[in-house]
Biopython code that builds the backbone (N, CA, C, O; Angstrom):
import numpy as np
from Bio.PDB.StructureBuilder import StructureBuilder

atoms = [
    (1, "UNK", "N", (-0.519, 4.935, -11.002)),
    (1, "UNK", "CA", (-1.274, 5.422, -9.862)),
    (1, "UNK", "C", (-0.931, 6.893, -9.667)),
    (1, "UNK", "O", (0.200, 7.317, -9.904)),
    (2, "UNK", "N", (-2.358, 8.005, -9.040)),
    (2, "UNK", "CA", (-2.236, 9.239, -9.231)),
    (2, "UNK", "C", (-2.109, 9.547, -7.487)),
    (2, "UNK", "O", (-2.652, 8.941, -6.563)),
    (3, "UNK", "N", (-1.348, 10.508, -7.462)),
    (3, "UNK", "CA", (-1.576, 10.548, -5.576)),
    (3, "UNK", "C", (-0.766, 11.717, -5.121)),
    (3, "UNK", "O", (0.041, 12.420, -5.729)),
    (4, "UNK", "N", (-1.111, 11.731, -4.132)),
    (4, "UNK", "CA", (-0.237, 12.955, -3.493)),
    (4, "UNK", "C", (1.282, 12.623, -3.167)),
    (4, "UNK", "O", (1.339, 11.397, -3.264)),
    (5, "UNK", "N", (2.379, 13.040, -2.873)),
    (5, "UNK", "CA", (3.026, 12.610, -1.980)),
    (5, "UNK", "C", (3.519, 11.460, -1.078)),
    (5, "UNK", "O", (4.284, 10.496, -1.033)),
    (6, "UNK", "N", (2.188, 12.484, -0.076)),
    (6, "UNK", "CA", (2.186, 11.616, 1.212)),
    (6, "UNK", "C", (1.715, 10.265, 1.033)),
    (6, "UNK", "O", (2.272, 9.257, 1.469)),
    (7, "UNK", "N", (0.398, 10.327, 0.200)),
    (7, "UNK", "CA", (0.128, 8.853, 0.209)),
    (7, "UNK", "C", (1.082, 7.949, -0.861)),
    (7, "UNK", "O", (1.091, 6.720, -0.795)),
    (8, "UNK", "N", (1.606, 8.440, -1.513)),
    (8, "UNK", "CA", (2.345, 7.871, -2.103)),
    (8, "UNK", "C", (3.512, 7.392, -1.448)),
    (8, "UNK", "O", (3.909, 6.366, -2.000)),
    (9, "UNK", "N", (4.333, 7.796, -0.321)),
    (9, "UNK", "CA", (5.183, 7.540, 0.535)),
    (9, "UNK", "C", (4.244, 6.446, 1.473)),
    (9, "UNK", "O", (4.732, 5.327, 1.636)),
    (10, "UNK", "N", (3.382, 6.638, 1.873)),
    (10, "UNK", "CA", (2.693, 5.852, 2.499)),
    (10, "UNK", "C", (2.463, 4.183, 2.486)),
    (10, "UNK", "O", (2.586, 3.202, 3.219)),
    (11, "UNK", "N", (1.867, 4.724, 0.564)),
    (11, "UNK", "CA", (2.138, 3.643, 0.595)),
    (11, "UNK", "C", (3.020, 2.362, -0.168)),
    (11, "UNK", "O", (2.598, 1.242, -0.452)),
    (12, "UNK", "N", (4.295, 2.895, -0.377)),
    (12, "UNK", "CA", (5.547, 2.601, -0.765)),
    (12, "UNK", "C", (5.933, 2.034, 0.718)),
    (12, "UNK", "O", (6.514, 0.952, 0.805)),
    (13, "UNK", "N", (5.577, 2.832, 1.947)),
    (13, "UNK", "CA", (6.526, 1.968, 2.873)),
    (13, "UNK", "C", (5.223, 0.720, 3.428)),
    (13, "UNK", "O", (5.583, -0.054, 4.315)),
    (14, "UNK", "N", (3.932, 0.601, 2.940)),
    (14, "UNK", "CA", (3.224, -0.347, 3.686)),
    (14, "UNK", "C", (3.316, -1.520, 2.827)),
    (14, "UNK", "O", (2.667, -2.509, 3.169)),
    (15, "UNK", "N", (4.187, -1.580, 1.512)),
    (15, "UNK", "CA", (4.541, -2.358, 0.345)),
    (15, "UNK", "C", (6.114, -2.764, 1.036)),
    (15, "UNK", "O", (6.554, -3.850, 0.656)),
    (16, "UNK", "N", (6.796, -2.147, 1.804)),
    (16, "UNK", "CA", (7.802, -2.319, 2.080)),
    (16, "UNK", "C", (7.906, -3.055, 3.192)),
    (16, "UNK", "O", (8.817, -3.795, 3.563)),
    (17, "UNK", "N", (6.744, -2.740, 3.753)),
    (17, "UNK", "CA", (6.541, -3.482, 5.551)),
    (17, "UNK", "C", (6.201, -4.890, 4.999)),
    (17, "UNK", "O", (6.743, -5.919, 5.403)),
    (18, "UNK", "N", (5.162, -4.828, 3.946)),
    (18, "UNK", "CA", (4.470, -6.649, 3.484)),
    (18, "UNK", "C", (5.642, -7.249, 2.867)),
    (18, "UNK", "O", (5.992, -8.384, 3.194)),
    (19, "UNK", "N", (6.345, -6.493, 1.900)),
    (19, "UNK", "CA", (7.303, -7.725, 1.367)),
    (19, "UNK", "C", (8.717, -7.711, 2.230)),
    (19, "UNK", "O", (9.547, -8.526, 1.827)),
    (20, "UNK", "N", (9.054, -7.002, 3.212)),
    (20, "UNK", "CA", (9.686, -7.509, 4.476)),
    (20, "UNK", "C", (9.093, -8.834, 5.445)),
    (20, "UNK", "O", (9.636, -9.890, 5.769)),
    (21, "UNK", "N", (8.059, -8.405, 5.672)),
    (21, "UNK", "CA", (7.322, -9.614, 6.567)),
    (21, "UNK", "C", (7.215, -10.750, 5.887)),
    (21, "UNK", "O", (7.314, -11.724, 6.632)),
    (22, "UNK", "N", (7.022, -11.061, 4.561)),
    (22, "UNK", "CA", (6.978, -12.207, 3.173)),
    (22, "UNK", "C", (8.524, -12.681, 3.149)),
    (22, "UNK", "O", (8.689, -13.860, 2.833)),
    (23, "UNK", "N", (9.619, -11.959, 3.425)),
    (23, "UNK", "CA", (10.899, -12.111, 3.029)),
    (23, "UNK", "C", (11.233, -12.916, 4.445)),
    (23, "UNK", "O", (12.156, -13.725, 4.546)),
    (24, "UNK", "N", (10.560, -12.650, 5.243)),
    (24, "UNK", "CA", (11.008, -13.126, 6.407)),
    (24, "UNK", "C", (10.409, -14.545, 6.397)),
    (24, "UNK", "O", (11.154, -15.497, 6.633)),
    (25, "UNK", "N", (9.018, -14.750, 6.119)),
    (25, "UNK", "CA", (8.688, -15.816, 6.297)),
    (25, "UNK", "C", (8.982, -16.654, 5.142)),
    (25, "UNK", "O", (8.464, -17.770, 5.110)),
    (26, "UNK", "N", (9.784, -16.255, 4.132)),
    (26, "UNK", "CA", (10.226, -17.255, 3.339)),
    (26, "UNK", "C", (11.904, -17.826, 3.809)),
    (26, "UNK", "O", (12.359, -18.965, 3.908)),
    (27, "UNK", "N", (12.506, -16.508, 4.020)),
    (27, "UNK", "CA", (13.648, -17.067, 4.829)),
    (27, "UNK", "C", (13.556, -18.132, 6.389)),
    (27, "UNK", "O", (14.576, -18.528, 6.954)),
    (28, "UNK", "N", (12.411, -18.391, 6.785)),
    (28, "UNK", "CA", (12.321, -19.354, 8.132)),
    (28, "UNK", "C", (12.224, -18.053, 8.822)),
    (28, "UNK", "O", (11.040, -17.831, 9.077)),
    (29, "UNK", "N", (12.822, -17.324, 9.131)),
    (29, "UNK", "CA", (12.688, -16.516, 9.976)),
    (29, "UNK", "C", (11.417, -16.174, 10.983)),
    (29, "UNK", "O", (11.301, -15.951, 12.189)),
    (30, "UNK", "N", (10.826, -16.226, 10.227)),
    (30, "UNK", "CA", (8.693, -15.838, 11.106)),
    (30, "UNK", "C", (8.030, -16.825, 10.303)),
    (30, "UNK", "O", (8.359, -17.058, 9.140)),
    (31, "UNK", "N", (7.164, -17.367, 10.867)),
    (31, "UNK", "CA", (6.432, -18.693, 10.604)),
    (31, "UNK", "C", (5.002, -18.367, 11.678)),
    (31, "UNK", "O", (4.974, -18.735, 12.852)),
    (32, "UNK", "N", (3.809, -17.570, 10.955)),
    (32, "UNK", "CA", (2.829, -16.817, 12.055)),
    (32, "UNK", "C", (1.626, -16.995, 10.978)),
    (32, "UNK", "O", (0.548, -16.892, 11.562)),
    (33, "UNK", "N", (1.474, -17.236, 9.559)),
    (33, "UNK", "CA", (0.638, -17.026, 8.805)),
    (33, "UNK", "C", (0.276, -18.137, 7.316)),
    (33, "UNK", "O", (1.283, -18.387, 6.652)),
    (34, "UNK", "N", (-0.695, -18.600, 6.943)),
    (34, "UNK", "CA", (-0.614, -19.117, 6.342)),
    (34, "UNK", "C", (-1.436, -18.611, 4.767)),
    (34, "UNK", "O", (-1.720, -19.389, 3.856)),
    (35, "UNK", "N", (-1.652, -17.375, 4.781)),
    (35, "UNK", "CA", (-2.401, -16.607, 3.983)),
    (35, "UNK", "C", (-1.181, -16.371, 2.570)),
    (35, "UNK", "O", (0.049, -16.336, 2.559)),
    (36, "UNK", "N", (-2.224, -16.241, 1.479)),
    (36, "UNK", "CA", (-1.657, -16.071, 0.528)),
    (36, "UNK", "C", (-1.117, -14.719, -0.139)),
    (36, "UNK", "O", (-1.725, -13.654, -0.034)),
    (37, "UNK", "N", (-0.009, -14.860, -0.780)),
    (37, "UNK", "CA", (0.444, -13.002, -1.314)),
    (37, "UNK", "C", (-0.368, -12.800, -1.575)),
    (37, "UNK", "O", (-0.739, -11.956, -0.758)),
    (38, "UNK", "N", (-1.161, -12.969, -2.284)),
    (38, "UNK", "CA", (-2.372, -11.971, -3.288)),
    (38, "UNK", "C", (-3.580, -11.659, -2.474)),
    (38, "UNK", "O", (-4.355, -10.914, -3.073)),
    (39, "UNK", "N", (-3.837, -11.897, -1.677)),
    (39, "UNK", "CA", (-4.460, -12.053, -0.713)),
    (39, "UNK", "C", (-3.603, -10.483, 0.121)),
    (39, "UNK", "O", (-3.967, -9.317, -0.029)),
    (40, "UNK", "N", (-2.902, -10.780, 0.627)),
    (40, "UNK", "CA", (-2.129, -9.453, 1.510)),
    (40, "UNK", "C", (-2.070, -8.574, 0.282)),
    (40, "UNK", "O", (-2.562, -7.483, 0.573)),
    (41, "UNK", "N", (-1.652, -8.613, -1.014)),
    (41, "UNK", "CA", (-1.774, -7.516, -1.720)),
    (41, "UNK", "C", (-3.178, -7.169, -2.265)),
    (41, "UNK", "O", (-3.173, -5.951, -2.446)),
    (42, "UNK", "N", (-3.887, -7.474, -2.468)),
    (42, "UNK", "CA", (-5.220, -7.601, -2.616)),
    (42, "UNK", "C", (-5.706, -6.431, -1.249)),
    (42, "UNK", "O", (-6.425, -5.444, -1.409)),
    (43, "UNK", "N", (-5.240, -6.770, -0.266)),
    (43, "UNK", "CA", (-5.929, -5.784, 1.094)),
    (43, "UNK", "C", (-5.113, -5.060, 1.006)),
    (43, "UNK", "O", (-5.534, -3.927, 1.235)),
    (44, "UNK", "N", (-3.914, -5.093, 0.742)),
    (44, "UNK", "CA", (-3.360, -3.640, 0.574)),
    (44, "UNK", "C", (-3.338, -2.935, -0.040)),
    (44, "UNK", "O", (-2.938, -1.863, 0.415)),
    (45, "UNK", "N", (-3.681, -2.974, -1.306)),
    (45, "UNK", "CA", (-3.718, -2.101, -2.205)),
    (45, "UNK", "C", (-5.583, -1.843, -2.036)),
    (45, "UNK", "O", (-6.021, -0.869, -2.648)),
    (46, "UNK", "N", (-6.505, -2.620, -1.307)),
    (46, "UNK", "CA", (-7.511, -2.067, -1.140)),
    (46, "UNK", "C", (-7.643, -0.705, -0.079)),
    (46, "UNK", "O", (-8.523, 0.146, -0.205)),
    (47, "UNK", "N", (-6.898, -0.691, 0.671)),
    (47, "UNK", "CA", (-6.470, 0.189, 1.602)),
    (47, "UNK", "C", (-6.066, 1.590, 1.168)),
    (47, "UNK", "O", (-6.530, 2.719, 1.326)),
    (48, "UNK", "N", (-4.927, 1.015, 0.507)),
    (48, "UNK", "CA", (-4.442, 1.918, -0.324)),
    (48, "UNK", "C", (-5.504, 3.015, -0.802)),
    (48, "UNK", "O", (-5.578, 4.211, -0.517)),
    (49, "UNK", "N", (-6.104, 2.414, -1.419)),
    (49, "UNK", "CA", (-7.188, 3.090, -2.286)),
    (49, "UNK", "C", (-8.105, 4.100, -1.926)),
    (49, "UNK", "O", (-8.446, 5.186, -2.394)),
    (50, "UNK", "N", (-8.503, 3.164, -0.610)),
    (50, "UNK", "CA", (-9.662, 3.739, 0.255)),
    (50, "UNK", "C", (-8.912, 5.334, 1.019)),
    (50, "UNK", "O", (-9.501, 6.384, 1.276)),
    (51, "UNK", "N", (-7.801, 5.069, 1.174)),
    (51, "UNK", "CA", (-7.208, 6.124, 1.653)),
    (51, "UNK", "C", (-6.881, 7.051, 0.384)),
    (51, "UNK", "O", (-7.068, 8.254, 0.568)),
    (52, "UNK", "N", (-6.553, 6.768, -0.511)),
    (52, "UNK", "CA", (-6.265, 7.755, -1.730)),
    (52, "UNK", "C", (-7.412, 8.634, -1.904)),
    (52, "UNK", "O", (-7.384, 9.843, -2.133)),
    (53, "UNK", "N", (-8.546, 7.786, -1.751)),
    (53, "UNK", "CA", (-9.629, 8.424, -2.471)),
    (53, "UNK", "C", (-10.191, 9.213, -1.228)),
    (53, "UNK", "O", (-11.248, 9.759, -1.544)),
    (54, "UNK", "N", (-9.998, 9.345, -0.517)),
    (54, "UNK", "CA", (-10.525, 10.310, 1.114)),
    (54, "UNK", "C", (-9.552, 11.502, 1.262)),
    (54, "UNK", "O", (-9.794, 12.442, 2.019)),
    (55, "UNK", "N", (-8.302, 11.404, 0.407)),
    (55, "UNK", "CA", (-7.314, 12.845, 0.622)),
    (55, "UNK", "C", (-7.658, 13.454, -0.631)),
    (55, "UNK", "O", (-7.633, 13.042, -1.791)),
    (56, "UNK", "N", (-8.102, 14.926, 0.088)),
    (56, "UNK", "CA", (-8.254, 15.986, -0.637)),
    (56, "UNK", "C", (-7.169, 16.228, -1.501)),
    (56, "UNK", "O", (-7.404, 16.762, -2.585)),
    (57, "UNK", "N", (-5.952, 15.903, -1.177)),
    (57, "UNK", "CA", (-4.869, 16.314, -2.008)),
    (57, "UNK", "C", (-4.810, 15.291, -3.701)),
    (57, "UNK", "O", (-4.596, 15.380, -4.909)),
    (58, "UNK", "N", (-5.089, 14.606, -2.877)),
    (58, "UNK", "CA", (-4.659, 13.344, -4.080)),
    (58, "UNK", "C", (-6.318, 12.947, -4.869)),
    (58, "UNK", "O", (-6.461, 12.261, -5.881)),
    (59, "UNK", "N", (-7.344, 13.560, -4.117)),
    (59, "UNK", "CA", (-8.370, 14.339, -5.141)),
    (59, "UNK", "C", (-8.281, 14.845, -6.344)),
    (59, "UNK", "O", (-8.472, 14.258, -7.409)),
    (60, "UNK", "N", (-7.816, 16.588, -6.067)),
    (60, "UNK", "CA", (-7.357, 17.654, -6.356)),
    (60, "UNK", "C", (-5.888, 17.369, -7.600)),
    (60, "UNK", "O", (-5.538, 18.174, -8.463)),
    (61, "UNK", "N", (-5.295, 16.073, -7.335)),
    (61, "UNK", "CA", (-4.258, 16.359, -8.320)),
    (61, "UNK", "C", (-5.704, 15.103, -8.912)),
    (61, "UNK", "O", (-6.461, 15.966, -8.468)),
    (62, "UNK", "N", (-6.338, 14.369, -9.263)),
    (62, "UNK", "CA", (-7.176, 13.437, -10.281)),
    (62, "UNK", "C", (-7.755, 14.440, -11.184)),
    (62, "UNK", "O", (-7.622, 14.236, -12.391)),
    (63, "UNK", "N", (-8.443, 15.603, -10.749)),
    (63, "UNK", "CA", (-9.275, 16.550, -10.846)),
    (63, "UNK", "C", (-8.592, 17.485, -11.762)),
    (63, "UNK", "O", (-9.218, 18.420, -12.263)),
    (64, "UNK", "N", (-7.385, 17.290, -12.000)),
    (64, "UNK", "CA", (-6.848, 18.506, -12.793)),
    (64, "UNK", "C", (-6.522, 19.865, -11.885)),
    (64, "UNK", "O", (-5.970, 20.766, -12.518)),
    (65, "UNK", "N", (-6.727, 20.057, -10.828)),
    (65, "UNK", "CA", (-6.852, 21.334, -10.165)),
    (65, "UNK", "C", (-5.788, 21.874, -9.897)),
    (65, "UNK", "O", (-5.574, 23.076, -10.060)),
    (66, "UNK", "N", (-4.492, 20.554, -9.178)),
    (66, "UNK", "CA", (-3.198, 20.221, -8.685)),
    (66, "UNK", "C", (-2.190, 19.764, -9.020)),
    (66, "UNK", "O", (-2.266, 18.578, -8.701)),
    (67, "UNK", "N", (-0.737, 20.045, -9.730)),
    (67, "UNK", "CA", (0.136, 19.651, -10.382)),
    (67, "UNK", "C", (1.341, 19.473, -9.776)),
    (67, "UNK", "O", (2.302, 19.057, -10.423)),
]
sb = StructureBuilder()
sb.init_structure("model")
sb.init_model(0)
sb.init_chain("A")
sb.init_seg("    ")
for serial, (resi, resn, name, xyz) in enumerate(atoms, 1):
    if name == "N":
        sb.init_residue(resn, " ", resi, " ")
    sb.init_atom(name, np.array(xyz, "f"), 0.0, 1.0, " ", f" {name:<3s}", serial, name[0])
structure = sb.get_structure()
């Protein structure tokens, strides 16, 4: 994956927030959902995307322009 930075921090910690919340509900801990991983990664990494592809920055480095 090509990206700026920011979205790249971005979305490293919204990968960090899902498999925290997964870690929890496998440990007993939170019990709120009955949806499947691939499913939460599936929307997140659709997200992901949608946001990658709307920053000029992370444009600009696809484009060759930005290194």
């Amino acid at each position: 994956m090509m990206g700026c930075s920011k979205c790249m921090k971005m979305g490293g910690a919204t990968f960090l927030v899902l498999g925290l919340a997964y870690l929890a509900v496998d440990l007993g801990w939170w019990d709120f959902w009955g949806i499947s991983w691939w499913t939460a990664l599936f929307v997140v990494m659709g997200i992901a995307h949608l946001g990658s592809a709307n920053c000029k920055d992370c444009r600009a480095i696809r484009e060759g322009r930005k290194k």
